[in-house]
N, CA, C and O atoms as a DFTB+ gen file, in Angstrom:
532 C
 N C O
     1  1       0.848      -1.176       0.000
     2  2       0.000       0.000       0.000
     3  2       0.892       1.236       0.000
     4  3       1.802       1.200       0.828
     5  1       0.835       1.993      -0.532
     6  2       1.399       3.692      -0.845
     7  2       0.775       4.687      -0.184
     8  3      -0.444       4.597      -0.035
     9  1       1.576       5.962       0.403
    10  2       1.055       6.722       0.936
    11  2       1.980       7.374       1.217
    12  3       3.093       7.004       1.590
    13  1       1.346       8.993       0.964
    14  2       2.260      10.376       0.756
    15  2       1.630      10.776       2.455
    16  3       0.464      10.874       2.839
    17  1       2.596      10.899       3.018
    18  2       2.221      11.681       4.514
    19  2       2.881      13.288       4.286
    20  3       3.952      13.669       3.812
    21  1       1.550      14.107       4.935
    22  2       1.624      15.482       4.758
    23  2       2.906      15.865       5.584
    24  3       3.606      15.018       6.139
    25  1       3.206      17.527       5.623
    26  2       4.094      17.136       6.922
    27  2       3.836      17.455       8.048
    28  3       4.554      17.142       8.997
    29  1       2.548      18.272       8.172
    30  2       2.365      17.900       9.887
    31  2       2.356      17.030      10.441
    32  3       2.645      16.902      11.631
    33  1       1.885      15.912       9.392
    34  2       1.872      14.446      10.344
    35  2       3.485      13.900      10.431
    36  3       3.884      13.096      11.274
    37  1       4.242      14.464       9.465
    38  2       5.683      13.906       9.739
    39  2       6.439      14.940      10.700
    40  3       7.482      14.650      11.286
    41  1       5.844      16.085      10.788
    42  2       6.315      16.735      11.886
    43  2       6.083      16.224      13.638
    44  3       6.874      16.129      14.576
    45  1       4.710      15.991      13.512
    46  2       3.752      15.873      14.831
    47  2       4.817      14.175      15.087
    48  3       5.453      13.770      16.060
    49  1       4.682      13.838      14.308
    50  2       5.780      12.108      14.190
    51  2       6.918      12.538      14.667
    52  3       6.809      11.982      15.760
    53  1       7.958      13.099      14.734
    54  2       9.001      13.477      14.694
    55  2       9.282      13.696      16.233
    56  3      10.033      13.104      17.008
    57  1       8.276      14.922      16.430
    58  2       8.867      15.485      17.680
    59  2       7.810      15.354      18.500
    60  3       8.095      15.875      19.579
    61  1       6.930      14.991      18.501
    62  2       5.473      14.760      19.543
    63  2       4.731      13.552      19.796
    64  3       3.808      13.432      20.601
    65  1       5.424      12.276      18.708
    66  2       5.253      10.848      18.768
    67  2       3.339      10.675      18.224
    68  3       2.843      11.147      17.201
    69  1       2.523       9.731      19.474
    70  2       1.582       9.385      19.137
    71  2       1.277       8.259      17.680
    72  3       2.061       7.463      17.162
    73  1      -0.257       8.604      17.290
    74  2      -0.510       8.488      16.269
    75  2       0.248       8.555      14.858
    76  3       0.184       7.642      14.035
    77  1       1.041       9.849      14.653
    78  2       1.672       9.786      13.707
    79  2       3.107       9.878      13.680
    80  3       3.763       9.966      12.642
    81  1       3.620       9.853      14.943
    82  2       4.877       8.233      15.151
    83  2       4.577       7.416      14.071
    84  3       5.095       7.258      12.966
    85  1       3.188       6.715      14.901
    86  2       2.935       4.790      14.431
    87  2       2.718       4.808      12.875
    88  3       2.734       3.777      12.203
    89  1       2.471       6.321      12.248
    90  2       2.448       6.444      10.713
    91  2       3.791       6.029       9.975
    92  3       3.920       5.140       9.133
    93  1       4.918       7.018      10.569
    94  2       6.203       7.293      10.247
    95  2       6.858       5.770      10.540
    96  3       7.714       5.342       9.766
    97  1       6.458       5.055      11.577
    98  2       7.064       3.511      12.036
    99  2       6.478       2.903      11.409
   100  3       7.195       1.902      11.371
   101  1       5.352       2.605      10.606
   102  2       4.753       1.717       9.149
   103  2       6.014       1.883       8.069
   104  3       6.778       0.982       7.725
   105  1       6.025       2.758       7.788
   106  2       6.998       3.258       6.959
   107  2       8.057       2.820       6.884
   108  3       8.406       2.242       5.855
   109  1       9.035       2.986       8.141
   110  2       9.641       2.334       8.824
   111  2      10.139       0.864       8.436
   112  3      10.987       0.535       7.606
   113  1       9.197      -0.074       9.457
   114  2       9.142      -1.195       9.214
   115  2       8.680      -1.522       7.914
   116  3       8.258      -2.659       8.128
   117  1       8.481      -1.311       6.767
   118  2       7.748      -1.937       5.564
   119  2       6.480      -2.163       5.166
   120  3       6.057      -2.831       4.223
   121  1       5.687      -1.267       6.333
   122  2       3.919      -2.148       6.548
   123  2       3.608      -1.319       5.155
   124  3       2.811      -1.911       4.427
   125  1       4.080      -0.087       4.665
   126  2       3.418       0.747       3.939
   127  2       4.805       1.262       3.158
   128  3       5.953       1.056       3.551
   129  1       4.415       1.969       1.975
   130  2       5.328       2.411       1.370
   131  2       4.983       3.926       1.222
   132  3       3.921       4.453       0.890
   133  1       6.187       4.477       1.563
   134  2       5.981       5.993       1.709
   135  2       6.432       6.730       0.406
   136  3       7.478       6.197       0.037
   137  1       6.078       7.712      -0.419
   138  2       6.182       8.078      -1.530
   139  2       6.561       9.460      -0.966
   140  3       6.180       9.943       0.100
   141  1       7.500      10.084      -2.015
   142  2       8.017      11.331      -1.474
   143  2       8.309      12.143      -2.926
   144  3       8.875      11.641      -3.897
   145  1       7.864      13.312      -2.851
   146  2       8.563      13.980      -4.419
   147  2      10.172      14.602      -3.072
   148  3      10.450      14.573      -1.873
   149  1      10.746      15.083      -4.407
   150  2      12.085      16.440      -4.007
   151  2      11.545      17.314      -2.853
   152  3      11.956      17.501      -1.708
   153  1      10.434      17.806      -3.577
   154  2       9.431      19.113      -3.134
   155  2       9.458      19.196      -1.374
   156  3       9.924      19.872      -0.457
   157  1       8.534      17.894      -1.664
   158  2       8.056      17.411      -0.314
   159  2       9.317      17.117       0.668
   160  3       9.299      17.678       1.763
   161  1      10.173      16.456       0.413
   162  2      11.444      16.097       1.715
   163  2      11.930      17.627       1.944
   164  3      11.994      18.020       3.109
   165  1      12.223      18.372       1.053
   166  2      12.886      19.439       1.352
   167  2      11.921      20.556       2.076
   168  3      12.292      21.700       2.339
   169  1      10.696      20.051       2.334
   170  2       9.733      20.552       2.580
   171  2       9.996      19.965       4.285
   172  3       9.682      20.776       5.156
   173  1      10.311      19.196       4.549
   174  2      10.050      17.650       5.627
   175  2      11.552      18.334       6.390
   176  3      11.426      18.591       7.588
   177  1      12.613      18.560       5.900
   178  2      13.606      18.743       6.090
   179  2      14.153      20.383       6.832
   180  3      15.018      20.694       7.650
   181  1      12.936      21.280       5.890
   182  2      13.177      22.455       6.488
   183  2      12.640      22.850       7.270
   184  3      13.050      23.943       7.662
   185  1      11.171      22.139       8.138
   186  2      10.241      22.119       9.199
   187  2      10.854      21.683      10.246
   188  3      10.810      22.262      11.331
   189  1      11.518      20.566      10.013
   190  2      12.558      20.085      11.052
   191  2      13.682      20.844      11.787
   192  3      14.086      20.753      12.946
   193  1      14.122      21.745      10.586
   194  2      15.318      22.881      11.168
   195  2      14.948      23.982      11.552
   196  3      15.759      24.791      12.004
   197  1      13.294      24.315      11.426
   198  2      13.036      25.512      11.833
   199  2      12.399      24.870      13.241
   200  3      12.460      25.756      14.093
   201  1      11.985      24.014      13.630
   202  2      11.060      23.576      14.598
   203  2      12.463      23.556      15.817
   204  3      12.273      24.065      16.922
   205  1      13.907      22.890      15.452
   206  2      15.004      22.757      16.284
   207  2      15.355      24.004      16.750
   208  3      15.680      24.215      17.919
   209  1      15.289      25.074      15.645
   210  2      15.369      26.366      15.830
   211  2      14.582      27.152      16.405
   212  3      15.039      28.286      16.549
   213  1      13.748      27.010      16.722
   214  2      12.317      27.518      17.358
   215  2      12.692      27.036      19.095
   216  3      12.819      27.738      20.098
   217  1      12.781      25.689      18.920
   218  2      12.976      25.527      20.263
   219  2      14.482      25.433      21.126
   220  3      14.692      25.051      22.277
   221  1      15.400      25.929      20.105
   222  2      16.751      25.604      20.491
   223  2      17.306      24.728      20.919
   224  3      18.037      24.895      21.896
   225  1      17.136      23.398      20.286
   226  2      17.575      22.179      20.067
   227  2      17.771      21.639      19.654
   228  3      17.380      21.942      18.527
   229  1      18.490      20.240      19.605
   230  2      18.413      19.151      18.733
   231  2      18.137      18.193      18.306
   232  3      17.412      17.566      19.078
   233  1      18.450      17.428      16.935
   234  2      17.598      16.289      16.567
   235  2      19.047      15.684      16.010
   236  3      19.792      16.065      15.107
   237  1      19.112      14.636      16.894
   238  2      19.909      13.358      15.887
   239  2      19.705      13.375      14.378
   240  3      18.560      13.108      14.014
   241  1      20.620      13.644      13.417
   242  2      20.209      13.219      12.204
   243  2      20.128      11.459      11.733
   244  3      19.651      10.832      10.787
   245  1      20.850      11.144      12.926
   246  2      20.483       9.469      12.724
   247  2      19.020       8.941      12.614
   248  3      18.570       8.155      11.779
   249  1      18.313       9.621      13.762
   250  2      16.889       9.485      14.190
   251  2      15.869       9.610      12.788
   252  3      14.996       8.767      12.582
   253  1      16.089      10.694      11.927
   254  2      15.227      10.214      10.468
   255  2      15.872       9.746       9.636
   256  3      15.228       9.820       8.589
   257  1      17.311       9.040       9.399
   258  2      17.679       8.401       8.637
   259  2      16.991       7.307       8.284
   260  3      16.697       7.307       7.089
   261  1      16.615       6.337       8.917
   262  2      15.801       5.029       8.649
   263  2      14.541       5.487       8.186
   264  3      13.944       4.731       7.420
   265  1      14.175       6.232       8.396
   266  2      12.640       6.990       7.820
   267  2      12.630       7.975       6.097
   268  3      11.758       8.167       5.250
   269  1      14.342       8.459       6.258
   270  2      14.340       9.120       4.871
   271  2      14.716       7.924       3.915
   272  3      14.273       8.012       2.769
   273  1      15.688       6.504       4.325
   274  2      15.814       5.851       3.579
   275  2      14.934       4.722       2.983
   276  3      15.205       3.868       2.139
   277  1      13.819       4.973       3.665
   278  2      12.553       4.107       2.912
   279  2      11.396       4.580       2.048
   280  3      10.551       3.952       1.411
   281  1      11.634       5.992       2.236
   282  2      10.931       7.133       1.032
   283  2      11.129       5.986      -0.059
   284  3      11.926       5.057       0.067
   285  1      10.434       6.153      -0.956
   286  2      10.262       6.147      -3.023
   287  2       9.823       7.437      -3.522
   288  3       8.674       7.859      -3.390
   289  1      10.938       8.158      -4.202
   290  2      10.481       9.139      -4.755
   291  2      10.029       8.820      -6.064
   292  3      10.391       7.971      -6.877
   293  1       8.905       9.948      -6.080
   294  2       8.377       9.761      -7.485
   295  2       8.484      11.270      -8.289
   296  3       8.565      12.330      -7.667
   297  1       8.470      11.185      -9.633
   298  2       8.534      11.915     -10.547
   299  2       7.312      13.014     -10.425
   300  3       6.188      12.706     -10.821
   301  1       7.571      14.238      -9.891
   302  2       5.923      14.367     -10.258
   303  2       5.740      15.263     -11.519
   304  3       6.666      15.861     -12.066
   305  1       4.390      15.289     -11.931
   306  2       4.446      15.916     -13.316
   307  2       3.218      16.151     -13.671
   308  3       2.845      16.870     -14.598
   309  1       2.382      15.357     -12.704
   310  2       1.057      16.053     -12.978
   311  2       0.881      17.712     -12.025
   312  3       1.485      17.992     -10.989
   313  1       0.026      18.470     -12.659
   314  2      -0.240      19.647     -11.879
   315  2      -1.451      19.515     -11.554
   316  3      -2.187      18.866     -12.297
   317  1      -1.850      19.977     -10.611
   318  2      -3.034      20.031      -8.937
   319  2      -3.120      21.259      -8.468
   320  3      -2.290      21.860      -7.786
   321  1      -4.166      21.624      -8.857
   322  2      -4.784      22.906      -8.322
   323  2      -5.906      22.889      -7.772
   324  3      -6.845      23.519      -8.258
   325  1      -6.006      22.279      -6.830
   326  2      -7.423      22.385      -5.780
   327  2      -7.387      22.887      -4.437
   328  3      -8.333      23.513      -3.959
   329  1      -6.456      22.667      -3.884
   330  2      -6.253      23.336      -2.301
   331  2      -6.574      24.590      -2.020
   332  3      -5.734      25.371      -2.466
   333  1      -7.266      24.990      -1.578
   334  2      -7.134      26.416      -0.886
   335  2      -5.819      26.457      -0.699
   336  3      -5.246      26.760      -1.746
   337  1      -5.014      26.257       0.304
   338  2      -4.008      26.677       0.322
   339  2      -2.887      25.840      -0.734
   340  3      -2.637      24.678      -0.416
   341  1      -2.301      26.329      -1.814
   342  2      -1.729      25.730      -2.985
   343  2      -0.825      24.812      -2.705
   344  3      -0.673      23.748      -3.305
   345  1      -0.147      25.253      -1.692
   346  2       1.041      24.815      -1.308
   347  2       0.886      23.423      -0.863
   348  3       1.941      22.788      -0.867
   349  1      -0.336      22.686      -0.417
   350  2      -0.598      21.487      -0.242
   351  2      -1.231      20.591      -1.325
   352  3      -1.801      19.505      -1.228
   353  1      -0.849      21.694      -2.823
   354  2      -1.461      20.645      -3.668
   355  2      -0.587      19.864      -3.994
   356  3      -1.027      18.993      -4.745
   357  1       1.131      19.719      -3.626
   358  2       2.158      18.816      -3.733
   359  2       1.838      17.197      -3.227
   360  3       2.396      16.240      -3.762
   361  1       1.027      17.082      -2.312
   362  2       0.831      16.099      -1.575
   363  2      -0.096      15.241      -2.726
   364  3      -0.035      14.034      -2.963
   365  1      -0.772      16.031      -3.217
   366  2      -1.839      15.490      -3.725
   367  2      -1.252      15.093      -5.200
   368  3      -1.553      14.039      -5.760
   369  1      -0.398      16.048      -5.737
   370  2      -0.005      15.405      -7.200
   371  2       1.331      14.405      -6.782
   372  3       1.949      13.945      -7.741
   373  1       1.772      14.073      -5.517
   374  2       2.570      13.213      -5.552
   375  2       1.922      12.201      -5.448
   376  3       2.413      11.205      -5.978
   377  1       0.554      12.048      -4.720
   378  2       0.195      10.760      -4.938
   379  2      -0.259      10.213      -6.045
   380  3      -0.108       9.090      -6.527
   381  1      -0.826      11.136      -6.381
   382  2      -1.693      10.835      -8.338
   383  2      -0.407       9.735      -9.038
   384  3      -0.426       8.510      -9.163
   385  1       0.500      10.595      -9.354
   386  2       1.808      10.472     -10.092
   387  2       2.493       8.964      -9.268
   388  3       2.815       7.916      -9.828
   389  1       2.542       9.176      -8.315
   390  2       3.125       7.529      -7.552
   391  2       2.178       6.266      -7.557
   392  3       2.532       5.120      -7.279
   393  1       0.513       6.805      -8.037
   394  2       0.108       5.588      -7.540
   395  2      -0.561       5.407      -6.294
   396  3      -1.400       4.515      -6.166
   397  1      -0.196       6.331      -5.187
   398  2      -0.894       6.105      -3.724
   399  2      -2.611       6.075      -3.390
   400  3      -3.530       6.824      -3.718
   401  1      -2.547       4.990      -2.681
   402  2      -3.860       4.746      -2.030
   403  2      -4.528       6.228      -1.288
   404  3      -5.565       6.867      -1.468
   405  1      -3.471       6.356      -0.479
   406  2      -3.952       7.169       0.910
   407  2      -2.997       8.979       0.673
   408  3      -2.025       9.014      -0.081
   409  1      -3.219       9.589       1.019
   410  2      -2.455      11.004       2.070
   411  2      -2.942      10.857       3.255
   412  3      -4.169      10.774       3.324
   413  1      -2.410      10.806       4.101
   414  2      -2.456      10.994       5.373
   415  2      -1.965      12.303       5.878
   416  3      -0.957      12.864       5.448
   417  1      -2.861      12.822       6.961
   418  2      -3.156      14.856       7.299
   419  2      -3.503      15.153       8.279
   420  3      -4.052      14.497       9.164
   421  1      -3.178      16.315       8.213
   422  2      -4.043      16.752       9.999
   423  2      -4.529      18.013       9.306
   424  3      -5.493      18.490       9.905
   425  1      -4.221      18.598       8.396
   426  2      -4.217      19.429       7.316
   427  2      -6.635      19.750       7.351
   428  3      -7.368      18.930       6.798
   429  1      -6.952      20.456       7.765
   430  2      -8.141      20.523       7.596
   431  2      -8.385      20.658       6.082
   432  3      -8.982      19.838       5.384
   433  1      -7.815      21.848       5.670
   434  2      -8.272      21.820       4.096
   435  2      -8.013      20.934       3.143
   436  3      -8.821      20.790       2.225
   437  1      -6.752      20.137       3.205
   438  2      -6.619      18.521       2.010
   439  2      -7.594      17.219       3.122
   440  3      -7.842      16.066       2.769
   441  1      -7.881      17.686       4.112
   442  2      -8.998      16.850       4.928
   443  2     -10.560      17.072       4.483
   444  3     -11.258      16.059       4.445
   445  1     -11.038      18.080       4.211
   446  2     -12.278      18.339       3.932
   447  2     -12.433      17.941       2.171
   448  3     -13.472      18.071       1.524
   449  1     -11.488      17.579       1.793
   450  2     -11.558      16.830       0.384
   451  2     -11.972      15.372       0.179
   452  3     -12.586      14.933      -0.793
   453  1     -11.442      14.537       1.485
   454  2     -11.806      13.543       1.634
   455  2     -10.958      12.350       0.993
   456  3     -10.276      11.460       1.501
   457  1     -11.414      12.841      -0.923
   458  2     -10.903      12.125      -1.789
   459  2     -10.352      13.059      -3.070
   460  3     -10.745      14.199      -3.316
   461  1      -9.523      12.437      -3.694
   462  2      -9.577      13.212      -4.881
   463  2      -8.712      12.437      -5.404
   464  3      -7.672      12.022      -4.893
   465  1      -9.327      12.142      -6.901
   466  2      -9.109      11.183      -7.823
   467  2      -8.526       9.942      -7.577
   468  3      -7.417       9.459      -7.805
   469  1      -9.939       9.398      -6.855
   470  2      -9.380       8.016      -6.143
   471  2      -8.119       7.947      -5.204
   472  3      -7.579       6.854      -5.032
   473  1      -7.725       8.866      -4.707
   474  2      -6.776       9.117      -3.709
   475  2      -6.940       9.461      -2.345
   476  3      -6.401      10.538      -2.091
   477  1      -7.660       8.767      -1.094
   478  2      -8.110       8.837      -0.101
   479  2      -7.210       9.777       0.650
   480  3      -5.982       9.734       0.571
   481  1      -7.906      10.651       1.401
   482  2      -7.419      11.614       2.401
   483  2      -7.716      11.749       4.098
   484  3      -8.659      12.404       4.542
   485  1      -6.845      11.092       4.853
   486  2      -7.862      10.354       6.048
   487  2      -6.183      10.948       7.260
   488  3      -5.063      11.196       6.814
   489  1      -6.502      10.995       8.380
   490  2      -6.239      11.289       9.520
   491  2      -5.214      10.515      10.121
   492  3      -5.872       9.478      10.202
   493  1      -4.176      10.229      10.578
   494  2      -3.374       9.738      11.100
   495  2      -4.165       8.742      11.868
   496  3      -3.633       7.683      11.534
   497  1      -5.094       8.460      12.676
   498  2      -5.317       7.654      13.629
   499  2      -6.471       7.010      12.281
   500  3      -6.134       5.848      12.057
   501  1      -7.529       7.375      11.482
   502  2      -7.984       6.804      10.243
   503  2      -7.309       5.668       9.248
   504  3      -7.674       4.612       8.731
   505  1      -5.797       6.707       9.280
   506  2      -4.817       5.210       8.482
   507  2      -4.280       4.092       9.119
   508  3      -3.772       3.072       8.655
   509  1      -4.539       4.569      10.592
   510  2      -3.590       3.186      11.478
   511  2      -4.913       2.449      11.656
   512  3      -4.853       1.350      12.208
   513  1      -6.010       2.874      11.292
   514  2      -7.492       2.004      12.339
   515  2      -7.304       1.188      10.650
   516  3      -7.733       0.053      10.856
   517  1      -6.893       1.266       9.226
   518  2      -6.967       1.046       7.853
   519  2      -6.138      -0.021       8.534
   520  3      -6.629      -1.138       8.697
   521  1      -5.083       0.217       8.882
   522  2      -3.477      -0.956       8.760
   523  2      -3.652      -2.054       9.813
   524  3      -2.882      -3.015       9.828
   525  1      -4.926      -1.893      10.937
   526  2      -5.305      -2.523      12.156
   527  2      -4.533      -2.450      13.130
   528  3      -4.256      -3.330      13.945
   529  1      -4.019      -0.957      13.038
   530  2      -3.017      -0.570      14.742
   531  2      -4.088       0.118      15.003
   532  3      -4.185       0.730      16.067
């Protein structure tokens, strides 16, 4: 199964655990395959350095290594213009373009979509109740 995680949920994963931990640890372990454009990691990457920076601390770069090395990036190339806010239409043409089942969000506005083009849009604790965690 495929699935583009937004990055609050890879943020909220990162540094606040829970629910979308157990997203980022699918991933992880192999339960799911995580799809990633350029866009998006560097997106994943600079939330991370502003969030360390925000709170004046640090993050092992070991700690998302096992998590960046199970990404599949995909090509993206379709264009997506539906979001209110645009900037989350990346999520959505990475999944088109990869193939993905799911996005997974905390994201209200790519949440109130639901679906879009057969591409399910569901909640961190929605995709783990999907995987039977």
């Amino acid at each position: 199964m495929k699935v583009v995680v937004d990055t609050n949920v890879f943020v909220s994963g990162v540094f606040f655990g829970g629910k979308p931990q157990k997203v980022l640890e699918a991933i992880v372990d192999g339960d799911v395959s995580g799809l990633c454009s350029v866009e998006i990691l560097q997106e994943y990457r600079e939330i991370v350095q502003r969030m360390i920076d925000k709170k004046g601390g640090t993050l092992n770069p070991g700690f998302l290594s096992p998590f960046y090395a199970k990404l599949q990036f995909v090509e993206v190339s379709t264009a997506v213009n539906v979001c209110r806010d645009r900037d989350d239409d990346k999520f959505l043409a990475c999944a088109l373009d990869g193939a993905a089942y799911y996005v997974v969000s905390g994201d209200s506005d790519l949440l109130s979509l639901r679906e879009f083009k057969g591409v399910k849009i569901v909640t961190a604790a929605e995709f783990l109740a999907l995987l039977g965690k």
